[in-house]
BALO-871251 format. One record per residue (C-alpha): residue in three letters; z, y, x; residue number from 0. Coordinates in nm, 4 decimals, decimal comma, always signed. Each point is the difference from the previous one (the first is absolute). Layout:
% BALO-871251
{site "ALA"; {Z; Y; X}; NUM}
...
//
This chain:
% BALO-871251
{site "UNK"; {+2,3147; +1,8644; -1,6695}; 0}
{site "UNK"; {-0,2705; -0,0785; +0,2218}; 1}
{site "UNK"; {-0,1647; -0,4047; +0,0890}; 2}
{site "UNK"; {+0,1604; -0,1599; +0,2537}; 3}
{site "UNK"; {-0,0646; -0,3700; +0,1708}; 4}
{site "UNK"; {+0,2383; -0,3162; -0,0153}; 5}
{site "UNK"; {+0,1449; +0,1874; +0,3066}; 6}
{site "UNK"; {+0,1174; +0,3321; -0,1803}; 7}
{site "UNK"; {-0,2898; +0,1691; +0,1888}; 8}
{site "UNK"; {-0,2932; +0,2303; -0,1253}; 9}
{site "UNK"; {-0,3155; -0,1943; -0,0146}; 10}
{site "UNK"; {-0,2627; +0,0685; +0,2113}; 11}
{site "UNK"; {-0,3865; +0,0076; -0,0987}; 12}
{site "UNK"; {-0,0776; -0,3457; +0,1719}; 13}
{site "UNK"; {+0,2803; -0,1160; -0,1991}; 14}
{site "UNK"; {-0,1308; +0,1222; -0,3629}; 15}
{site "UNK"; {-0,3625; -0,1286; +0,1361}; 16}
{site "UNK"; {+0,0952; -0,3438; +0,1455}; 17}
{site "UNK"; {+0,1766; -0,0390; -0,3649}; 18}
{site "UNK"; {-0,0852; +0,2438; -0,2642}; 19}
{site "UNK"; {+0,0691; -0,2508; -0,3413}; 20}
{site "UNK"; {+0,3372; +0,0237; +0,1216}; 21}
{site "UNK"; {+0,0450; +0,3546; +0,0319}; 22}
{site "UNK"; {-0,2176; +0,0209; -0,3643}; 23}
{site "UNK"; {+0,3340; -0,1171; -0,1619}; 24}
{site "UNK"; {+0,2098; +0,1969; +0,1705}; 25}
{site "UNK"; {+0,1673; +0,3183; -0,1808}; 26}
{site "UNK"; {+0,1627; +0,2989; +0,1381}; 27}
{site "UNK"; {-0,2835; +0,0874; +0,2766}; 28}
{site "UNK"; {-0,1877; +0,3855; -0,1470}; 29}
{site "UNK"; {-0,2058; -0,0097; +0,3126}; 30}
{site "UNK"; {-0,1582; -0,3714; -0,1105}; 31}
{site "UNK"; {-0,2103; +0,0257; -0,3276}; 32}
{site "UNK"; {-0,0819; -0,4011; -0,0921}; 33}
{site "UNK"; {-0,2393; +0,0765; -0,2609}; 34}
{site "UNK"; {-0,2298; +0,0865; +0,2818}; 35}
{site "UNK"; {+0,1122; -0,2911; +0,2114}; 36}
{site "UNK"; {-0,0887; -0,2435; -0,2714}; 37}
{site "UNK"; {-0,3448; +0,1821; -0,0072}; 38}
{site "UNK"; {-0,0617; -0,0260; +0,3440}; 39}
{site "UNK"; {+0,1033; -0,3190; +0,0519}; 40}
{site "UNK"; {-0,2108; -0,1370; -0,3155}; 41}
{site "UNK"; {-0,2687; +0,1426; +0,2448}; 42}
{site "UNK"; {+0,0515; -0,2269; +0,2544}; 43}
{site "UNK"; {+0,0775; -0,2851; -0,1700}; 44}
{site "UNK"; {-0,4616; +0,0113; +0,0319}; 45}
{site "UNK"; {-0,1461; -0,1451; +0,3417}; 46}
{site "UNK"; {-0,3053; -0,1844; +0,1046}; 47}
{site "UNK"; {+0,1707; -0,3129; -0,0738}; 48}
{site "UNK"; {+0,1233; +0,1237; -0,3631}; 49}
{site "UNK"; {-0,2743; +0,2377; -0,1255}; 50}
{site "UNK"; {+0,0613; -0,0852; -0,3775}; 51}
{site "UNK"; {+0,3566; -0,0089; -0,1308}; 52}
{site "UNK"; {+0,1391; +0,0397; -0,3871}; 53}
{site "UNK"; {+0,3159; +0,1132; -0,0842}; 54}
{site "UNK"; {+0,1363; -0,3286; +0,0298}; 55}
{site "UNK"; {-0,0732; -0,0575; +0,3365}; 56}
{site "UNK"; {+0,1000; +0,3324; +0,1469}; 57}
{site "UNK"; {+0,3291; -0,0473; -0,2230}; 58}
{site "UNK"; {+0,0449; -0,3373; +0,1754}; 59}
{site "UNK"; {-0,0718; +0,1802; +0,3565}; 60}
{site "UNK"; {+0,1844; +0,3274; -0,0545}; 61}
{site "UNK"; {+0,3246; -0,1917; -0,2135}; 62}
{site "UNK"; {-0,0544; +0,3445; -0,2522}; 63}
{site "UNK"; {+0,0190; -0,1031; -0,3398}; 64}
{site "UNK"; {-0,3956; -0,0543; -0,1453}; 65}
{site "UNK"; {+0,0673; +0,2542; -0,2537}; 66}
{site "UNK"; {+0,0615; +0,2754; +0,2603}; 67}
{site "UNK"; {-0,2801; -0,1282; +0,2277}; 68}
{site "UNK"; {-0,2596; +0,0599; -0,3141}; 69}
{site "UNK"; {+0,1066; +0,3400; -0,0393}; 70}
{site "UNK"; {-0,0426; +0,0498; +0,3181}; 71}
{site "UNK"; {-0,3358; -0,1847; +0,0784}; 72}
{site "UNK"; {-0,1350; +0,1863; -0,3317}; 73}
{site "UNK"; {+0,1307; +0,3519; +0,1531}; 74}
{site "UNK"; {-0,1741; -0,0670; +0,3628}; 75}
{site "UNK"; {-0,3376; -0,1181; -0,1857}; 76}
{site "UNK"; {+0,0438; +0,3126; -0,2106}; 77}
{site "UNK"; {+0,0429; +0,2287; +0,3776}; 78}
{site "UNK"; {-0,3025; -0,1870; +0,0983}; 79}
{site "UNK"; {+0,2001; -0,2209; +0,2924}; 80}
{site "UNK"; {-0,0738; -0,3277; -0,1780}; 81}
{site "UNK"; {-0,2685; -0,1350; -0,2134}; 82}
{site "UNK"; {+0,0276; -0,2439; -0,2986}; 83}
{site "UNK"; {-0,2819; -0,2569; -0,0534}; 84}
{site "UNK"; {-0,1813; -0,0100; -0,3153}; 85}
{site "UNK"; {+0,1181; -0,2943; -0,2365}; 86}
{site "UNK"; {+0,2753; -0,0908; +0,2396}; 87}
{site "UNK"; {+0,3954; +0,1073; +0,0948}; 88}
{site "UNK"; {-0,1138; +0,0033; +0,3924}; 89}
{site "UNK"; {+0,0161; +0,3064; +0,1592}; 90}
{site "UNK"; {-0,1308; +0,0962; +0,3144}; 91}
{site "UNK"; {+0,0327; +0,2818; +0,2645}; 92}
{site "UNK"; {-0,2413; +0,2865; -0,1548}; 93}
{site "UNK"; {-0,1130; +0,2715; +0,2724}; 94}
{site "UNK"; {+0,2642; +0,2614; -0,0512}; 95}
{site "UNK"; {+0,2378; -0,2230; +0,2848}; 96}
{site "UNK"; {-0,3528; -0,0123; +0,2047}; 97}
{site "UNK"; {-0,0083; +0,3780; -0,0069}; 98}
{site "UNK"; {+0,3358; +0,0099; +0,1271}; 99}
{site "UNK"; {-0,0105; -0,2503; +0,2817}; 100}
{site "UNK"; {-0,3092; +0,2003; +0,1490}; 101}
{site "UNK"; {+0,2161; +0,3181; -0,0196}; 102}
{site "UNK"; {+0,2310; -0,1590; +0,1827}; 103}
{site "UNK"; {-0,2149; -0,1332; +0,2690}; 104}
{site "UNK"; {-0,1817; +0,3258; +0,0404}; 105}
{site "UNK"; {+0,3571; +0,1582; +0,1109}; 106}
{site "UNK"; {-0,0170; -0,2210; +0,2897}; 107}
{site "UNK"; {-0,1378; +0,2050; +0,2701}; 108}
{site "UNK"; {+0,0380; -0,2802; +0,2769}; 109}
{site "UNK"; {-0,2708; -0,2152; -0,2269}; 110}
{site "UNK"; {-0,2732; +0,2478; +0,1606}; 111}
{site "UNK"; {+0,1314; +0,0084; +0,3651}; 112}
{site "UNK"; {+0,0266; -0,3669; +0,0516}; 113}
{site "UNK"; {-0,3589; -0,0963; -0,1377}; 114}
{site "UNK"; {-0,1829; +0,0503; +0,3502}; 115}
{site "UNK"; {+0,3049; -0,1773; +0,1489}; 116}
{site "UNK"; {+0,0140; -0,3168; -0,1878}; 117}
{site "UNK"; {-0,3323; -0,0220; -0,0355}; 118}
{site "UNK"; {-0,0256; -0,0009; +0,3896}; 119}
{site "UNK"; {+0,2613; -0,2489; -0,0163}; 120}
{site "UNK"; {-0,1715; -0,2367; -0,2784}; 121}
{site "UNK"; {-0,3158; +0,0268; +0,2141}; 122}
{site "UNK"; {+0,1604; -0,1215; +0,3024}; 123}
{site "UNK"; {+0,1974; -0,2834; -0,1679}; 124}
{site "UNK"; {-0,2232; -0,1146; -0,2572}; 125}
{site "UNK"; {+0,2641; -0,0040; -0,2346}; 126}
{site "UNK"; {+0,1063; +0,2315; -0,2929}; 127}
{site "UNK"; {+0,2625; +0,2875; +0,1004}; 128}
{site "UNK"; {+0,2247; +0,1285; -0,2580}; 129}
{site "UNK"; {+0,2365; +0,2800; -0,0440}; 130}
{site "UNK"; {+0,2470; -0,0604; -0,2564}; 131}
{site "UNK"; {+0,3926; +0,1956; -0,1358}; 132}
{site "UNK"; {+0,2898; -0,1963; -0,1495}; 133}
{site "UNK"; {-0,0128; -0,0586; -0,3882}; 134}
{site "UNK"; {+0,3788; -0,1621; -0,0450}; 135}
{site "UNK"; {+0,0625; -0,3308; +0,1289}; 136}
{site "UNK"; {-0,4628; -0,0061; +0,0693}; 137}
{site "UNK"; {-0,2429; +0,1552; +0,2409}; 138}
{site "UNK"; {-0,2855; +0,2200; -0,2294}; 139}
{site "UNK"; {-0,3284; +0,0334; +0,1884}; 140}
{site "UNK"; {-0,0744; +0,3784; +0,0126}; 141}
{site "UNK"; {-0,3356; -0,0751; +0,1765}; 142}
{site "UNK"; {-0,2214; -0,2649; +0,1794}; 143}
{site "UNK"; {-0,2825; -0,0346; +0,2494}; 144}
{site "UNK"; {-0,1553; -0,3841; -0,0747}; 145}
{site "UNK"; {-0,2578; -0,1895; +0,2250}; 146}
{site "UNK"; {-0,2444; -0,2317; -0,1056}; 147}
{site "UNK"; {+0,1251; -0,2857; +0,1638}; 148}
{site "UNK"; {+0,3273; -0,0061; -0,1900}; 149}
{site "UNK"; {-0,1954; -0,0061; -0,3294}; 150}
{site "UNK"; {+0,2501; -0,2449; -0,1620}; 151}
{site "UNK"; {+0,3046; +0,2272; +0,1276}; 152}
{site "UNK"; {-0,1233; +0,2948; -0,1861}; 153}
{site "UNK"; {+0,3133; +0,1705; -0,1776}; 154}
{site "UNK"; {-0,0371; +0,3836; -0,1952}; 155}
{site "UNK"; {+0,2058; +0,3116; +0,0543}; 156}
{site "UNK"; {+0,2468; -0,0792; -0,2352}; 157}
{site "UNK"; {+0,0820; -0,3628; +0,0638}; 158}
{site "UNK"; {+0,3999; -0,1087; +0,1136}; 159}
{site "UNK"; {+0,1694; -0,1979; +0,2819}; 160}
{site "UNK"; {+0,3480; -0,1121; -0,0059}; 161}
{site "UNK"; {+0,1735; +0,1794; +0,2513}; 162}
{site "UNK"; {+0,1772; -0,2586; +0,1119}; 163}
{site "UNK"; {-0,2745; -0,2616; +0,0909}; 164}
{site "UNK"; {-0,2453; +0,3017; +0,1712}; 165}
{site "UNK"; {-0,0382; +0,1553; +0,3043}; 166}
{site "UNK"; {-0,0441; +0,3242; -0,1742}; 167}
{site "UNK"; {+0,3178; -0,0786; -0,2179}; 168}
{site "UNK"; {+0,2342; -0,0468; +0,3183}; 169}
{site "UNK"; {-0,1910; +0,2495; +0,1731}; 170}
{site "UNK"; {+0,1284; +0,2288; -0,2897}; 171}
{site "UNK"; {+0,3073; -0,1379; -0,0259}; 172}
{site "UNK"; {+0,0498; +0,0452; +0,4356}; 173}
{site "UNK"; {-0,0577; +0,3513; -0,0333}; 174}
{site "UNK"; {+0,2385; +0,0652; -0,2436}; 175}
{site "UNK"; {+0,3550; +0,1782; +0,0401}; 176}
{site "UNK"; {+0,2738; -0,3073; +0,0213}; 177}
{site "UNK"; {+0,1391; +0,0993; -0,3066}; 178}
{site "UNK"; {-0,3155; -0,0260; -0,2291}; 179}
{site "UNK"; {-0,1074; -0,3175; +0,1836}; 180}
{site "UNK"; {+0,2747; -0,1557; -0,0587}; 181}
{site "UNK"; {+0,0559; +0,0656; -0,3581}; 182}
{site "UNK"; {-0,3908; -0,1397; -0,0235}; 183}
{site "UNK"; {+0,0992; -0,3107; +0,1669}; 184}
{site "UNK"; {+0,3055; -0,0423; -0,2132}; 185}
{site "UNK"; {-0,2680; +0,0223; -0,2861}; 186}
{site "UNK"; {-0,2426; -0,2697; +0,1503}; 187}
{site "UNK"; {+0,3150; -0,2180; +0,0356}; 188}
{site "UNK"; {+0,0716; -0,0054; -0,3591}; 189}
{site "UNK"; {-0,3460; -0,0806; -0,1520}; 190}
{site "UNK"; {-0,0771; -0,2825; +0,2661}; 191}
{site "UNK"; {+0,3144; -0,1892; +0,0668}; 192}
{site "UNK"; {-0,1384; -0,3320; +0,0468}; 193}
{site "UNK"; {-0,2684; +0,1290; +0,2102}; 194}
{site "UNK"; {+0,2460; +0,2143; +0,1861}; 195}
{site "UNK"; {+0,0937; -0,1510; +0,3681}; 196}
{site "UNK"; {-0,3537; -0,0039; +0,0658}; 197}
{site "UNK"; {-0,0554; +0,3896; -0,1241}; 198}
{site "UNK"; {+0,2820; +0,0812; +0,2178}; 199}
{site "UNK"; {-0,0663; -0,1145; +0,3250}; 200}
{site "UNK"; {-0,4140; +0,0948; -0,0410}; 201}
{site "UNK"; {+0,1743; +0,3300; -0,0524}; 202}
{site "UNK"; {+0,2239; +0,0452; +0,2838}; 203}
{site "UNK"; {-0,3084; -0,1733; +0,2069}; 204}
{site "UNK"; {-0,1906; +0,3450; -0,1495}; 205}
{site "UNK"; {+0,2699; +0,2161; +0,0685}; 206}
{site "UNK"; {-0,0241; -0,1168; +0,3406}; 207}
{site "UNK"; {-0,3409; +0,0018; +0,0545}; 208}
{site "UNK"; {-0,0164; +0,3633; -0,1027}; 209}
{site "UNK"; {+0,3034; +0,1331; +0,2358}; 210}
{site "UNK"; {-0,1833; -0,2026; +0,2814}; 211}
{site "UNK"; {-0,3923; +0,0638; -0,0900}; 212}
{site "UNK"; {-0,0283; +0,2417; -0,2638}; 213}
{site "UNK"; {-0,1842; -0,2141; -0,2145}; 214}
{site "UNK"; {+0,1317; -0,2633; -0,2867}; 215}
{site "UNK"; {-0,2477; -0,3354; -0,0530}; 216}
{site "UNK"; {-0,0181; -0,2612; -0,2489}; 217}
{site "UNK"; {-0,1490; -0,2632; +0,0835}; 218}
{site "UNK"; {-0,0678; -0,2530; -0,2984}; 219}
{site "UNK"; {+0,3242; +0,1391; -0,1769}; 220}
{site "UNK"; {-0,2044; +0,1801; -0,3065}; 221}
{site "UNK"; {-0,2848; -0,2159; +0,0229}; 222}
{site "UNK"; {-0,0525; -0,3584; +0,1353}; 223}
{site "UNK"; {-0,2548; +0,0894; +0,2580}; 224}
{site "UNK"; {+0,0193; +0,3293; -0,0176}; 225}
{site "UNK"; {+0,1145; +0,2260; +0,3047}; 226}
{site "UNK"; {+0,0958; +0,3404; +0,0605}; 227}
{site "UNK"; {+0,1129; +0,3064; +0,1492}; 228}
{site "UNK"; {+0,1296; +0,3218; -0,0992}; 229}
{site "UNK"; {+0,1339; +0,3764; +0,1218}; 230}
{site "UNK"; {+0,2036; +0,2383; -0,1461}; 231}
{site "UNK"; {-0,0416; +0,3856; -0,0030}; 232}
{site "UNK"; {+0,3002; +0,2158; -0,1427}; 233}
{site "UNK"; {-0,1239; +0,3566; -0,1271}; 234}
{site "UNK"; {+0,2280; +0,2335; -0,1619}; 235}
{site "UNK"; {-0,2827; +0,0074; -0,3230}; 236}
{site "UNK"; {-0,0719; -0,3262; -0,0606}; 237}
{site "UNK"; {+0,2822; -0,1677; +0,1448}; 238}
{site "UNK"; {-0,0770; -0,3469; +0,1719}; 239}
{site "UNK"; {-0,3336; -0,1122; -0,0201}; 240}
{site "UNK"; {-0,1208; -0,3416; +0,1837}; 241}
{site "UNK"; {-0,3053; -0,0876; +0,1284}; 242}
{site "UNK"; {-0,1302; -0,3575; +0,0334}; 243}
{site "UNK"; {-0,2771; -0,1963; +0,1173}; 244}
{site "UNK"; {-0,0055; -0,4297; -0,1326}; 245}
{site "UNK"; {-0,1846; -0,1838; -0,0277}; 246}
{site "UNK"; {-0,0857; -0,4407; -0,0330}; 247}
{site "UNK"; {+0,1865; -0,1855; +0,3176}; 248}
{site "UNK"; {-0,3531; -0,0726; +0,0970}; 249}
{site "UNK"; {-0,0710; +0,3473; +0,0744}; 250}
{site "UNK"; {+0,3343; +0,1323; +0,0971}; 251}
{site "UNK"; {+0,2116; -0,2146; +0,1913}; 252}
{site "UNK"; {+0,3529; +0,0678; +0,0847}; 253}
{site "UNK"; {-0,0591; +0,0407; +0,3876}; 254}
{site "UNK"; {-0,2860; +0,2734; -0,0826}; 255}
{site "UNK"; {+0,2336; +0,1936; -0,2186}; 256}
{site "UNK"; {+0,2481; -0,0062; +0,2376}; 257}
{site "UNK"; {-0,2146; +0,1094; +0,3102}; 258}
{site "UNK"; {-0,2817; +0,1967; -0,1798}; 259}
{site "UNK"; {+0,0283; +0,0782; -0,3140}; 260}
{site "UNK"; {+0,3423; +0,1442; -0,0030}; 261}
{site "UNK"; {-0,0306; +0,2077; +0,2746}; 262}
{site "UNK"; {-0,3324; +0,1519; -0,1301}; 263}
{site "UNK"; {+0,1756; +0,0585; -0,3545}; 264}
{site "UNK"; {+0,2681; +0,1790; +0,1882}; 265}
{site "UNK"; {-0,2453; +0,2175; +0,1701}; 266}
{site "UNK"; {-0,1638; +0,0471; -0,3393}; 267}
{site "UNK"; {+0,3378; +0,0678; -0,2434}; 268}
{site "UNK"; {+0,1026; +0,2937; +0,2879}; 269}
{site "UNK"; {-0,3771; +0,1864; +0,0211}; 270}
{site "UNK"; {+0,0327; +0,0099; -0,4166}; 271}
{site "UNK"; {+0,3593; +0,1614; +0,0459}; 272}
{site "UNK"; {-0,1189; +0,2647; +0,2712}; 273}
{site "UNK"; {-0,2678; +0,0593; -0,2307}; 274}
{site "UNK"; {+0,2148; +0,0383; -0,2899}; 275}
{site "UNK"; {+0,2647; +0,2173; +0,1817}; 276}
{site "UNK"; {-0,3041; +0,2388; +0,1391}; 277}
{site "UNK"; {-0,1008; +0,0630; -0,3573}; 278}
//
């Protein structure tokens, strides 16, 4: 007997990543080994916002019993993927996970191609241009060109954005196939109900925008004061990747976006893919 969903269907992979606890208690499934779930997702329990964690805490974030979580925080430090502080019971990412996010990032081809590009398009801007993949229900940056006048905007490869309150979020989510977007919505729905009219009809407005334009903004949705616009590429490697370019409503307004920006990240998104497809 394989898993199957509330609906008597076979899971797919967003489904086990949107909601892997879930899936960790589930029995029957040969294909879905949870002792390497639970490891994994001990792993990202860590962030920039919650560098130091004990047992307790990832217990508390995970809902895994704390004796399970300690065997499996003392295996990871003992692989070399976390590190325990001296005289404490915090542990911290060790450089084992480091090793394999660069390995990662060094498979992306498209990383090299687009440099010249969106550093052409930073230049002309004055405002960082990004290039980021979906990471769940988040947008991971997979690469960034910064300018010193957004000093106070700077954010690493590495760092997340909702997908639903981005542009490169409903940028990803408009160049989807109906079918995944919608089960991605559906997913966005049920973690921000009370929030939810207005996520709804700033997506449709995206949706729109992207059938009409080609591009998906935000302007102020992630960040009070914060604008921005962003552009897909599909590849049949890396999937969809999005570009962006934001910056502070000072610098960016909406009308500029729409009439100059946009267009020029357009241009920019389809000399990367002709570059891509030519290598």
């Amino acid at each position: 007997m394989t898993l199957k969903n509330k609906s008597g269907e076979h899971p797919n992979f967003d489904e086990i990543r949107l909601d892997p606890i879930s899936h960790i208690h589930r029995e029957n499934n040969p294909q879905f080994i949870a002792s390497i779930a639970r490891g994994f997702e001990i792993l990202r329990c860590f962030s920039s916002t919650n560098q130091l964690l004990g047992n307790q805490e990832i217990a508390q974030l995970t809902n895994l019993p704390k004796p399970t979580v300690a065997r499996i925080t003392s295996t990871l430090v003992s692989l070399g993927y976390l590190k325990q502080l001296p005289n404490t019971t915090k542990y911290l990412l060790d450089v084992g996970v480091l090793a394999l996010g660069y390995s990662a990032l060094s498979n992306i081809s498209a990383r090299t191609q687009a440099q010249p590009f969106m550093q052409e398009m930073s230049q002309y801007a004055q405002a960082p241009v990004a290039m980021a993949t979906r990471d769940r229900l988040n947008m991971i940056y997979l690469d960034v060109v910064h300018t010193e006048s957004t000093l106070t905007m700077r954010r690493p490869v590495g760092s997340t954005l909702p997908i639903h309150s981005s542009a490169m979020g409903r940028a990803c989510l408009a160049a989807m196939e109906a079918k995944e977007r919608d089960y991605l919505i559906d997913a966005i729905r049920q973690r921000n109900l009370e929030n939810w009219p207005t996520i709804k009809r700033n997506l449709e407005r995206s949706l729109r925008d992207f059938q009409d334009y080609g591009y998906c903004l935000s302007i102020g949705d992630w960040a009070r004061d914060v604008n921005s616009v962003a552009v897909p590429l599909i590849h049949p490697k890396h999937g969809i990747l999005v570009f962006n370019c934001g910056a502070p409503s000072y610098l960016l307004n909406q009308e500029k976006l729409e009439n100059e920006i946009g267009p020029r990240l357009i241009h920019m998104v389809s000399n990367i893919s002709i570059g891509l497809n030519n290598n």
